[in-house]
C-alpha positions in Angstrom: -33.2 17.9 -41.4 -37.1 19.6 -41.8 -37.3 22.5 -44.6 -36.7 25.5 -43.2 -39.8 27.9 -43.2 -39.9 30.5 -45.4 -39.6 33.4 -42.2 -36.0 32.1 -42.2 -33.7 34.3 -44.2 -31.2 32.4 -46.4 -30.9 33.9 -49.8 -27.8 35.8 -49.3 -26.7 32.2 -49.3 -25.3 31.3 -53.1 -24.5 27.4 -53.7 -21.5 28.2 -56.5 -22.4 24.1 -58.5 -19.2 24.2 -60.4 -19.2 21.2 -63.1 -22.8 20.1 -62.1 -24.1 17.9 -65.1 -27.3 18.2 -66.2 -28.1 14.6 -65.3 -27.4 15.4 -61.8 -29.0 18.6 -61.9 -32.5 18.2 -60.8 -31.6 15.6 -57.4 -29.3 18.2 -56.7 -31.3 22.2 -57.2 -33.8 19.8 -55.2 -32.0 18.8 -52.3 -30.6 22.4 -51.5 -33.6 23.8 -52.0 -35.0 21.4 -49.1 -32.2 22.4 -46.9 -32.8 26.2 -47.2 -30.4 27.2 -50.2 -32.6 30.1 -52.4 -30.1 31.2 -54.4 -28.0 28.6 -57.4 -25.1 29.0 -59.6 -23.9 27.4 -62.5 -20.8 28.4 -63.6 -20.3 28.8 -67.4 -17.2 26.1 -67.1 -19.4 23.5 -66.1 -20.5 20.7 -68.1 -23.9 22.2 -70.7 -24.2 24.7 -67.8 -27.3 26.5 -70.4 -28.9 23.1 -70.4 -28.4 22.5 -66.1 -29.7 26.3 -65.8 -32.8 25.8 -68.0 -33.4 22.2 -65.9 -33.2 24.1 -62.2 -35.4 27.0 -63.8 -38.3 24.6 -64.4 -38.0 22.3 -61.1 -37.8 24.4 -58.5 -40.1 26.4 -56.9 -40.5 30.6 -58.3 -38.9 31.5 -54.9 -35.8 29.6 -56.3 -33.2 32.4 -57.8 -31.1 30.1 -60.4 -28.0 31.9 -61.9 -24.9 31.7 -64.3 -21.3 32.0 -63.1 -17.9 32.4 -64.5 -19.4 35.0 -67.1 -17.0 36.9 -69.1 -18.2 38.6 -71.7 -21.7 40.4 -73.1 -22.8 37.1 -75.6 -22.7 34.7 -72.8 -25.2 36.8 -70.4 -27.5 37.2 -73.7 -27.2 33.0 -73.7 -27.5 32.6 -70.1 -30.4 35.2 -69.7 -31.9 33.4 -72.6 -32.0 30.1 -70.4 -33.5 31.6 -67.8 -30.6 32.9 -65.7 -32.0 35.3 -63.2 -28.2 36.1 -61.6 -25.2 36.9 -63.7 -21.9 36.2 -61.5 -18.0 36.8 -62.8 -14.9 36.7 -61.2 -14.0 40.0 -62.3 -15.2 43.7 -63.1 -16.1 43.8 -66.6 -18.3 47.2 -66.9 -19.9 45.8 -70.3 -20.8 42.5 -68.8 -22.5 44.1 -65.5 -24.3 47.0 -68.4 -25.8 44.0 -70.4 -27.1 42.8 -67.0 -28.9 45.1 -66.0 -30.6 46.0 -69.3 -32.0 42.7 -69.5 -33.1 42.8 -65.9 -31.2 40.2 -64.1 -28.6 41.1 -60.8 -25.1 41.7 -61.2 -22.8 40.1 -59.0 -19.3 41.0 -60.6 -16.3 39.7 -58.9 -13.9 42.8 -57.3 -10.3 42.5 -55.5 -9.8 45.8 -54.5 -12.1 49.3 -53.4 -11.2 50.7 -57.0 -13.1 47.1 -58.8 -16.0 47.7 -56.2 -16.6 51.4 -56.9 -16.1 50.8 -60.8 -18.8 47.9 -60.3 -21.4 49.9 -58.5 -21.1 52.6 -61.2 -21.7 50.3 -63.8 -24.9 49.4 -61.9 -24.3 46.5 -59.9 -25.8 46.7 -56.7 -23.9 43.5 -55.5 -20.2 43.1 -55.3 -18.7 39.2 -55.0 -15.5 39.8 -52.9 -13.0 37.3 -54.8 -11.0 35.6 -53.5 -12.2 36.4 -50.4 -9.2 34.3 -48.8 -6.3 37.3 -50.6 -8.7 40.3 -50.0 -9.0 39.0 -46.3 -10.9 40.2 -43.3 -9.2 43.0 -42.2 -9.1 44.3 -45.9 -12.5 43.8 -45.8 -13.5 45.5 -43.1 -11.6 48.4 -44.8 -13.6 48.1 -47.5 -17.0 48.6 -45.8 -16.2 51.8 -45.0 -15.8 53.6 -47.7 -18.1 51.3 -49.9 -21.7 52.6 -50.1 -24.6 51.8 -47.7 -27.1 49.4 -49.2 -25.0 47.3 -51.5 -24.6 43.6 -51.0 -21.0 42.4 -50.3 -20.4 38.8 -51.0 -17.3 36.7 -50.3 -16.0 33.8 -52.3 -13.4 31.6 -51.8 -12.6 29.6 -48.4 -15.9 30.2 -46.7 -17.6 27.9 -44.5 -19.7 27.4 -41.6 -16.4 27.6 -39.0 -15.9 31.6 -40.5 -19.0 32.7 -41.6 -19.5 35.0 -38.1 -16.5 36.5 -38.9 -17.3 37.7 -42.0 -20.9 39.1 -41.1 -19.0 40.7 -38.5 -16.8 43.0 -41.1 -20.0 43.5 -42.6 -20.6 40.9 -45.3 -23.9 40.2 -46.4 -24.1 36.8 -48.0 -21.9 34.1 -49.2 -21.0 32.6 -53.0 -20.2 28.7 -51.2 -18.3 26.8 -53.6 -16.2 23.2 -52.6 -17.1 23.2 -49.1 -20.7 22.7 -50.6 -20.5 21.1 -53.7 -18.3 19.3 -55.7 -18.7 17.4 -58.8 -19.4 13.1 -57.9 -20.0 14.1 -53.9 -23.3 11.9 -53.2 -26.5 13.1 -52.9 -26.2 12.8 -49.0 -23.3 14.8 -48.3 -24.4 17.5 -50.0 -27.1 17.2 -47.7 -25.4 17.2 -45.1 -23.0 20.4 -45.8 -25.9 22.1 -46.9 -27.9 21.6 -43.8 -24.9 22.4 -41.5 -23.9 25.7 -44.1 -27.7 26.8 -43.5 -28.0 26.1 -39.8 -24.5 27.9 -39.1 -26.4 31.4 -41.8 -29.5 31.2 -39.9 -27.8 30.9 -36.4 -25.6 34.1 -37.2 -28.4 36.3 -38.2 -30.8 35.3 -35.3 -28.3 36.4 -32.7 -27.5 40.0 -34.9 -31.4 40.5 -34.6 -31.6 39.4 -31.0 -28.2 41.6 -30.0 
């Protein structure tokens, strides 16, 4: 599968690298990056995640958006922003975490299960919100969420997304996706990532050309 060009919209698309090693890191930031991905996270409970972050940093291209995940408290995103972390991701709403953020100028992606962890994150100055576990909150809580949620923020499920439900989640109004095992999983080869990555992209860019075309 060619590269897509860069008119192609994919970074609302997050590849979640849970236990990535550094040894792997580079074949892998390189291959999603050929297959579209823009956006990569490392979660904190991943093998030297610092190290993997600071290796993706360097390789890939400044276009590239390379994150932390699994961040729980205010000392971990001073260590991940000072490995380069541009994104700071968490499976819950920790007000302090998403403040720290901020003031060192990276994004805040806090996870939220409910409206009240949502508003309490956009106060806080997030001006994303990882919807987790996306599978519990479901789509028709979702949809209940969008409207009474602010317009402009960035609503991201997590958990249980692939390229069979992605539509239906743009649909309820969700504007990216945190992909996790159905992308990448710790000792998958090289090639199968490749090939869930290019069919995860295809499915993204497939969605959003017929939303602008409708």
């Amino acid at each position: 599968m060619n590269a897509p060009t860069s008119t192609l919209n994919t970074a609302g698309l997050v590849a979640i690298l849970r236990g990535l090693h550094p040894s792997e890191a580079q074949a892998v930031g390189e291959v999603l990056y050929a297959s579209g991905f823009r956006s990569l996270e490392v979660p904190l409970n991943s093998p030297d995640p610092l190290q993997s972050i600071e290796l993706l940093r360097n390789v890939l291209p400044e276009d590239a958006v390379v994150g932390a995940g699994t961040v729980l408290n205010v000392e971990q995103v001073r260590s991940c922003h000072a490995a380069g972390s541009q994104i700071i991701v968490s499976p819950n709403t920790n007000v302090r975490v998403i403040q720290e953020t901020v003031a060192l100028g990276m994004d805040s992606f806090p996870g939220a299960a409910t409206p009240s962890n949502a508003f309490d994150a956009i106060e806080a100055g997030a001006k994303n919100v990882k919807i987790f576990p996306a599978e519990q909150v479901g789509l028709a809580g979702f949809k209940a969420w969008t409207a009474v949620l602010p317009a402009g923020i960035g609503l991201i499920p997590v958990g249980g997304i692939d390229e069979e439900n992605m539509s239906q989640w743009v649909d309820a109004g969700a504007t990216g996706f945190g992909i996790g095992s159905s992308l990448y999983k710790s000792g998958r080869s090289i090639e199968d990532l490749k090939t869930r990555a290019g069919k995860l992209v295809a499915a993204y860019q497939t969605i959003h050309e017929m939303r602008k075309s409708a």
